[in-house]
Backbone bond lengths (Angstrom), bond angles and torsions (degrees), N, CA, C in turn:
res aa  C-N    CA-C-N  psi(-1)  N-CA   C-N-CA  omega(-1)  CA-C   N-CA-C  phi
1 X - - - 1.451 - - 1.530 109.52 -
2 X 1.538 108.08 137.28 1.593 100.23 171.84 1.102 113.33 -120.44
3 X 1.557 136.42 -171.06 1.363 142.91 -139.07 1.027 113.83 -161.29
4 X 1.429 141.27 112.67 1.136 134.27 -162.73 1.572 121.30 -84.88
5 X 1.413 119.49 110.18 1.474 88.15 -177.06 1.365 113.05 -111.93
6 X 1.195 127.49 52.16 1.529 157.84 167.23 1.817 108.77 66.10
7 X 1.138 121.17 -159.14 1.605 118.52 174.55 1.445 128.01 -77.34
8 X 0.953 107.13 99.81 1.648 129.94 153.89 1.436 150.80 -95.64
9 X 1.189 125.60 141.48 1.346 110.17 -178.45 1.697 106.63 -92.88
10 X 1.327 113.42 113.09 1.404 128.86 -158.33 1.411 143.70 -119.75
11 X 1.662 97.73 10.82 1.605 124.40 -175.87 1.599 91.48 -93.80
12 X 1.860 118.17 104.88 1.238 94.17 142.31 1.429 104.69 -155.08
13 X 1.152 141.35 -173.63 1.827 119.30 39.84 1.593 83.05 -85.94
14 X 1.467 104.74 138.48 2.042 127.65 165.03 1.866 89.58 -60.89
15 X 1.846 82.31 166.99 1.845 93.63 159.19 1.102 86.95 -87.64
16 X 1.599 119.77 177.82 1.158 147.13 178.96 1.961 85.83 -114.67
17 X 1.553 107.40 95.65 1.478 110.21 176.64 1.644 99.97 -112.07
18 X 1.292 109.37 112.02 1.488 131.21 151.55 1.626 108.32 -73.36
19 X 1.821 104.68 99.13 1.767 116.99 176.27 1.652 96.93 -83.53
20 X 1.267 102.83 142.89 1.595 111.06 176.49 1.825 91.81 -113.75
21 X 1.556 106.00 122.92 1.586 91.87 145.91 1.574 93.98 -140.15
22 X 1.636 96.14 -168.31 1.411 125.95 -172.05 1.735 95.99 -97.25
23 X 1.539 121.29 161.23 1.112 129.87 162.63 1.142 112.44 -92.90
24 X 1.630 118.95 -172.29 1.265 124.44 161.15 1.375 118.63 -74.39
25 X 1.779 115.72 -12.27 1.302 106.80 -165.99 2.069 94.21 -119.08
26 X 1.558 104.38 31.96 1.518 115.03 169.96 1.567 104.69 79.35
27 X 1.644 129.06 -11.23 1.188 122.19 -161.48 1.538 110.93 -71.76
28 X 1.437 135.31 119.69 1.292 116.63 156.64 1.806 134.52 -43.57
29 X 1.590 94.66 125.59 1.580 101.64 -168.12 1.748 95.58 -103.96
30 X 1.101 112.28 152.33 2.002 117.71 146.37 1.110 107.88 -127.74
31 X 1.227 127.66 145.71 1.911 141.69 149.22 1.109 128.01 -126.87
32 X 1.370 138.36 148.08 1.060 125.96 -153.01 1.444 88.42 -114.43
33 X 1.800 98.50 164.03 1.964 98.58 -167.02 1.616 85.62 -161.57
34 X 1.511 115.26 158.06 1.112 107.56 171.29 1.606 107.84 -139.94
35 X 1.500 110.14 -3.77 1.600 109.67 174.94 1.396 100.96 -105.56
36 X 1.443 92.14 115.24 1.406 115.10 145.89 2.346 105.65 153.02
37 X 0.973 103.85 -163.04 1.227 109.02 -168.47 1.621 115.44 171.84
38 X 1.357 109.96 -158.26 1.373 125.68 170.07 1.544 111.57 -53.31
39 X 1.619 106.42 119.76 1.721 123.19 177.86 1.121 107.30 -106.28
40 X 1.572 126.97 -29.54 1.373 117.15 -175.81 1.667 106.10 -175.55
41 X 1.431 93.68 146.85 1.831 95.99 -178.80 1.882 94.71 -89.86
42 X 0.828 148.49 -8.36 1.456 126.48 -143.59 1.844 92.89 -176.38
43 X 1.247 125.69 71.94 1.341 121.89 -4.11 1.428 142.94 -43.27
44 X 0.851 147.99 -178.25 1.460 128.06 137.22 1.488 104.95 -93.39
45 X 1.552 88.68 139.30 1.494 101.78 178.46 1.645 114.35 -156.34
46 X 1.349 122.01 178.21 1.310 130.22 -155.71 1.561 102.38 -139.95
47 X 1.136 118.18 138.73 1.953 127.48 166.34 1.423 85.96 -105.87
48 X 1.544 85.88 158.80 1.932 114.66 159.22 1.554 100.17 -167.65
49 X 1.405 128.73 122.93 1.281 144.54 162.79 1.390 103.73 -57.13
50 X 1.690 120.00 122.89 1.833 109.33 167.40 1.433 101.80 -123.99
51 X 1.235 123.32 152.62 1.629 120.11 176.10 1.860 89.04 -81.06
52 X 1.354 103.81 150.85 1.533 100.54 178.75 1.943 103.71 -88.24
53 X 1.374 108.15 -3.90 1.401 97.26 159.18 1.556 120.17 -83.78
54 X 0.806 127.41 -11.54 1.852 122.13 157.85 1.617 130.35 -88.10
55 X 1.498 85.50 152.41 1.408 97.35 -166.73 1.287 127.15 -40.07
56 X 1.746 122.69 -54.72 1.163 113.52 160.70 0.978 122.17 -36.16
57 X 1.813 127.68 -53.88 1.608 114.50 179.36 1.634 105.22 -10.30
58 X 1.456 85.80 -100.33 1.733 105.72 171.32 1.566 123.11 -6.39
59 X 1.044 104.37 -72.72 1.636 105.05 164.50 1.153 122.32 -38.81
60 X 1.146 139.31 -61.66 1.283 154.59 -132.36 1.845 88.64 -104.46
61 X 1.546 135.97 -53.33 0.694 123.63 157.29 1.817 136.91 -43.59
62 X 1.280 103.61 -37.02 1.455 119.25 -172.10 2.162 93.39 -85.98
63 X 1.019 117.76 -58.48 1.250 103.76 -177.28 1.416 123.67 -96.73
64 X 1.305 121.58 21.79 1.834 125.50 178.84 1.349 124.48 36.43
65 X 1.252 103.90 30.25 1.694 114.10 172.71 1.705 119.27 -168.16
66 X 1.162 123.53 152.91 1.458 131.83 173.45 1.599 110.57 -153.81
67 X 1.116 94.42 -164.81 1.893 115.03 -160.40 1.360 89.94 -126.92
68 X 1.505 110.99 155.65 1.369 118.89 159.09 2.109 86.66 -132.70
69 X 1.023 95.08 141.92 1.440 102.18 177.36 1.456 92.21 -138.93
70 X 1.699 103.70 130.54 1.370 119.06 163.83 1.569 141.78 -82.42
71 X 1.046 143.14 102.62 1.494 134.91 -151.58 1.531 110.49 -100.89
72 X 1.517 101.69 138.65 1.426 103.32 179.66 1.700 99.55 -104.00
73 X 1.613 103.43 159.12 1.604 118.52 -176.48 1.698 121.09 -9.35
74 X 1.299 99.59 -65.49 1.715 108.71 165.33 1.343 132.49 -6.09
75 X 1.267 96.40 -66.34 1.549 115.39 177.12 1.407 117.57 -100.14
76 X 1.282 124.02 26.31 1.732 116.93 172.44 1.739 108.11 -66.20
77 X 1.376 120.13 -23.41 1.360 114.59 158.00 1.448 123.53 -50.79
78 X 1.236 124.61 -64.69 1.251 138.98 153.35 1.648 99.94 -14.31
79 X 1.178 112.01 -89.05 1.374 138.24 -140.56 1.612 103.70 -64.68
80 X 1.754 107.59 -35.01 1.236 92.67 168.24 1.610 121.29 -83.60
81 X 1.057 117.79 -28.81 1.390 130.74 165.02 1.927 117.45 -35.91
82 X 1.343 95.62 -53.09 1.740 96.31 163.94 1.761 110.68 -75.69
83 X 1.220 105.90 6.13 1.600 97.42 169.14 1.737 126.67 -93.69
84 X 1.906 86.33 -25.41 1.830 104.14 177.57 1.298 124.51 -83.19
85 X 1.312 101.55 -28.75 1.829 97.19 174.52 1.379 112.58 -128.37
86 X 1.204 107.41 177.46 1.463 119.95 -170.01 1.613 120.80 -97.89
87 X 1.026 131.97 119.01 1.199 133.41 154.04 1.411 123.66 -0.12
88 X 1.551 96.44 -57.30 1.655 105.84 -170.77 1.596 102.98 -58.71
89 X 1.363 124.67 -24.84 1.410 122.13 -145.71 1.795 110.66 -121.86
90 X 1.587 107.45 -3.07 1.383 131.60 169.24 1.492 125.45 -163.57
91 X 1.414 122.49 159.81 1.013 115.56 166.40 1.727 112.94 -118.05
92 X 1.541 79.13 111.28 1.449 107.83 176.15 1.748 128.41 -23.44
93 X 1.585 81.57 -62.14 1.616 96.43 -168.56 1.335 110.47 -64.84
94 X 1.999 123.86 -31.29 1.267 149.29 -168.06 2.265 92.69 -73.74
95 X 0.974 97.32 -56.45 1.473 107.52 175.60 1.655 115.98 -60.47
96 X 1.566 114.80 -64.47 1.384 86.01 -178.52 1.633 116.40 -98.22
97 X 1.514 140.27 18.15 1.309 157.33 161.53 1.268 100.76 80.51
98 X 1.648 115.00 39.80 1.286 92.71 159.55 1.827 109.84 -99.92
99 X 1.897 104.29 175.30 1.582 91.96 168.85 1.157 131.22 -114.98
100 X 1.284 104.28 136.96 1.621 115.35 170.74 1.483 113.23 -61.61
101 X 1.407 109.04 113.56 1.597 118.00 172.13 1.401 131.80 -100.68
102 X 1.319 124.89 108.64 1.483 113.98 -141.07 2.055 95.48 -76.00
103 X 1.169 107.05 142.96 1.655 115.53 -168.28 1.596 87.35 -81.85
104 X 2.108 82.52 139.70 1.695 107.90 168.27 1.558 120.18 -44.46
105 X 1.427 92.10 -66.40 1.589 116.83 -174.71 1.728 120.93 -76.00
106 X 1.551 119.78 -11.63 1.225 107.99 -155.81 1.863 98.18 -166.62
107 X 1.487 101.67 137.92 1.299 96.41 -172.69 1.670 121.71 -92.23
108 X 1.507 96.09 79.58 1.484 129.29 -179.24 1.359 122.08 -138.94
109 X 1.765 125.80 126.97 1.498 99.60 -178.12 1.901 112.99 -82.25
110 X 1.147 96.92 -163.58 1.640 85.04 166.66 1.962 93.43 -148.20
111 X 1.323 132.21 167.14 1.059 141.59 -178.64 1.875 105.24 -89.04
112 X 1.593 91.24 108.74 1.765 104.12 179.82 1.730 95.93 -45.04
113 X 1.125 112.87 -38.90 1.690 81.81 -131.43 1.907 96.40 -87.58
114 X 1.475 114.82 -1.13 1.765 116.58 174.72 1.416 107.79 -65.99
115 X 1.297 113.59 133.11 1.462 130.51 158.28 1.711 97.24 -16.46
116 X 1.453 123.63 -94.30 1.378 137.86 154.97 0.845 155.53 -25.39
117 X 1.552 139.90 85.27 1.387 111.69 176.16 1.741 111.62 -137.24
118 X 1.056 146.14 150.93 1.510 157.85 -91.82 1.264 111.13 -173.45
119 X 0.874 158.04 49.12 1.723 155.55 175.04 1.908 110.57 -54.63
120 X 1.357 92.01 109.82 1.227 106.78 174.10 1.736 119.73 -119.70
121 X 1.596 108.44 142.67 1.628 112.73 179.06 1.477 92.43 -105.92
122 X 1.086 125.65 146.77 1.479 155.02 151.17 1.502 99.46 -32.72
123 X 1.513 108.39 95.51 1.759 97.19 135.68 1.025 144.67 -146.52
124 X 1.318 91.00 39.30 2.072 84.14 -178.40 2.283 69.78 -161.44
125 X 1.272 91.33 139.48 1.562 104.12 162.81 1.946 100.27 -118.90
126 X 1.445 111.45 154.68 1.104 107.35 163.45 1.404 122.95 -156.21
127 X 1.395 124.51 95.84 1.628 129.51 -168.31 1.727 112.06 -44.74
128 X 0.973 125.82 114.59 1.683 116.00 174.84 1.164 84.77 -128.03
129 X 1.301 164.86 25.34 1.949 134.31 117.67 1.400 78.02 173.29
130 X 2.313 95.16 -93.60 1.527 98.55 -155.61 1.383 113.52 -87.04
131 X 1.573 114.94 1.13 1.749 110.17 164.91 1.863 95.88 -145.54
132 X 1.816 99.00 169.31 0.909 92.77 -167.87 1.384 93.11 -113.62
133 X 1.710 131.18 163.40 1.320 113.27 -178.63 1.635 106.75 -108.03
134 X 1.003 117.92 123.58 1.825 112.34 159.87 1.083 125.02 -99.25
135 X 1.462 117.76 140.98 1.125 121.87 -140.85 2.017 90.61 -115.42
136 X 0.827 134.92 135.85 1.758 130.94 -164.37 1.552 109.30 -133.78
137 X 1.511 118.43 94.11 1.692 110.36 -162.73 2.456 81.14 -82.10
138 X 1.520 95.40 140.46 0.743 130.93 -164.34 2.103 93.30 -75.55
139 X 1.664 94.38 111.81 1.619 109.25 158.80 1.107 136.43 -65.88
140 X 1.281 122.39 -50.93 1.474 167.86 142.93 1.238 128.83 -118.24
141 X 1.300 107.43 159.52 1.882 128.63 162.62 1.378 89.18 -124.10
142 X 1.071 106.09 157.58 2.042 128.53 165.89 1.544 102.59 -154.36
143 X 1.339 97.41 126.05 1.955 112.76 166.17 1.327 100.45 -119.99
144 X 2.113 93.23 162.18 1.348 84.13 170.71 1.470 113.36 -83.52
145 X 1.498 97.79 166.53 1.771 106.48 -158.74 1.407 114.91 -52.09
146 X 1.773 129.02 -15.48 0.935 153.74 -167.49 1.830 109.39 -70.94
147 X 2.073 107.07 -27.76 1.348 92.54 -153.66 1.854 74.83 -120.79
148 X 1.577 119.85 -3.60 1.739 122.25 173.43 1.801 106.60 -33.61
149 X 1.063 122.02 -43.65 1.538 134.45 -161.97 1.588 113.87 -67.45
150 X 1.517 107.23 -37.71 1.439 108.41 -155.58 1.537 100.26 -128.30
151 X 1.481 118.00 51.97 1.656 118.72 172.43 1.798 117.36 -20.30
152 X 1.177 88.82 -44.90 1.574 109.14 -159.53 2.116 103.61 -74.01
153 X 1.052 87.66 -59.01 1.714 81.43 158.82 1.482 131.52 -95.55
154 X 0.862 126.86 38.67 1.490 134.65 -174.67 1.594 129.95 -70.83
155 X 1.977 98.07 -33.94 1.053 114.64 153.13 1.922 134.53 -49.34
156 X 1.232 97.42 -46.33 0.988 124.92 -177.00 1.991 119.88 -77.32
157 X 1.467 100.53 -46.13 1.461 112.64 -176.14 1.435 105.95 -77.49
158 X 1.505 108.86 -26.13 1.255 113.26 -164.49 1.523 123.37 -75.89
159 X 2.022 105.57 -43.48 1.216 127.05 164.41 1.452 100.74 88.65
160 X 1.347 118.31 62.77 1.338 118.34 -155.46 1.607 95.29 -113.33
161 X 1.619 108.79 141.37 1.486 117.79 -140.54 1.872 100.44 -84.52
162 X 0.883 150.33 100.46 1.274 143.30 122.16 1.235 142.48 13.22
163 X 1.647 149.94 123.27 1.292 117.38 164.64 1.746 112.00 -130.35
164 X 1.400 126.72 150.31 1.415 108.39 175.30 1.786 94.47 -133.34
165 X 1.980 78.75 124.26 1.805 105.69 -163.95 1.796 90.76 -75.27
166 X 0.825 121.54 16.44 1.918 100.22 -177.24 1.498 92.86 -115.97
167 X 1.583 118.24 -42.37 1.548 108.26 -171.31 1.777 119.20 -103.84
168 X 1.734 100.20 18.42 1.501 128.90 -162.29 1.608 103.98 3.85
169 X 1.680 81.71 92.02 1.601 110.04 172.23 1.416 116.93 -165.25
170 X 1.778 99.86 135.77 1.424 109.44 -170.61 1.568 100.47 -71.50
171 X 1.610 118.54 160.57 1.673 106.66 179.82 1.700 83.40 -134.77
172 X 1.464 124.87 -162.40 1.323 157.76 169.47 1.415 110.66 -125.21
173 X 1.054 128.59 108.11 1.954 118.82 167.57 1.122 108.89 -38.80
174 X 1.296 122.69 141.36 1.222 128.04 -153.41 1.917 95.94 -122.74
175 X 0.870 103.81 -172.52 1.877 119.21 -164.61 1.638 119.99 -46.56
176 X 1.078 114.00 138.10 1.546 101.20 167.43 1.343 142.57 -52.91
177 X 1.083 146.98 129.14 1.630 118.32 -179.88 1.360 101.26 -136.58
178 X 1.395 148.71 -1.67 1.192 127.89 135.19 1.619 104.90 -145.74
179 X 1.541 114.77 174.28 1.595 129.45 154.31 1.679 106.78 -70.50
180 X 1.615 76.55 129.46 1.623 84.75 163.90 1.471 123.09 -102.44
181 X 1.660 110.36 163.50 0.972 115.54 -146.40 1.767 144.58 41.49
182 X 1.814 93.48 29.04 1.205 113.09 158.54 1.259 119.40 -143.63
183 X 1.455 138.74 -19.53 1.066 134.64 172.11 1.395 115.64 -58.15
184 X 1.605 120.77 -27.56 1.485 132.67 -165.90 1.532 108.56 -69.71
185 X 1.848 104.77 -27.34 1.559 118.15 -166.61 1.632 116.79 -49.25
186 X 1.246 123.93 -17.56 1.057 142.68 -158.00 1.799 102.88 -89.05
187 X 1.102 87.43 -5.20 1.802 84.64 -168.52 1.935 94.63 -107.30
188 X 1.671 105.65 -14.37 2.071 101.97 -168.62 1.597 102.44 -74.58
């Protein structure tokens, strides 16, 4: 028997995605976000939900590109810290010492010191009420050179931070329990 517990937004644990953009006045910004993810293999591309009352909005509108940089355990101080205040009202990176690295491909920085980081251009915007989604076909990825070797576990080697918005708590992916697209074989 199930139970209704009315409308929610209910896919998680989120990544823990640190967006890098630029301001209007060139300053490197970060914020932390946790809705959104994978938009497309072919392109490759990236989602992130922004309320159009925050700063990134703005950014991201004014310069058609950002960063998603991924953070491992270390920095969940950091990471929540770019989640509490605003851009407009500090500079982040100046406050908690991390660095803003201005992106190869795209005029967005991304944060040196994450396992991860992602350079995305703007292409697809899409209004759904209380945020809007942008959609970012993917320029680059960069790891550190440490996790270049092992695509396939990267998730895992990397320790890349998690968040779950209902019990607001960062997690770690937790253990393997099967291969995909082979465990299912058992059913052809």
């Amino acid at each position: 028997m199930k139970k209704s517990i009315g409308i929610r937004e209910m896919i998680f644990p989120d990544p823990v995605m640190i967006v890098g953009t630029y301001g209007e006045d060139g300053r490197a910004n970060a914020a932390a976000f946790a809705w959104g993810g994978t938009a497309s293999a072919d392109p490759a591309a990236l989602s992130v939900a922004v309320r159009p009352s925050r700063y990134t909005y703005e950014n991201i509108m004014l310069r058609k590109a950002f960063t998603v940089s991924l953070p491992s355990p270390e920095y969940v101080d950091e990471c929540d810290y770019f989640g509490i205040v605003s851009g407009r009202d500090v500079d982040k990176f100046e406050k908690t010492g991390l660095t803003p690295v201005k992106g190869e491909f795209v005029d967005a920085p991304y944060v040196g010191e994450f396992p991860v980081n992602i350079e995305c251009e703007v292409s697809h915007v899409l209004d759904l009420g209380a945020h809007t989604l942008f959609i970012g076909e993917v320029r680059d990825v960069k790891v550190d050179e440490g996790l270049a070797g092992d695509i396939k576990g990267l998730w895992q080697s990397s320790r890349i931070l998690t968040y779950d918005s209902h019990a607001l708590s960062y997690l770690l992916p937790g253990e393997e329990i099967a291969k995909a697209f082979s465990c299912g074989l058992r059913f052809k």
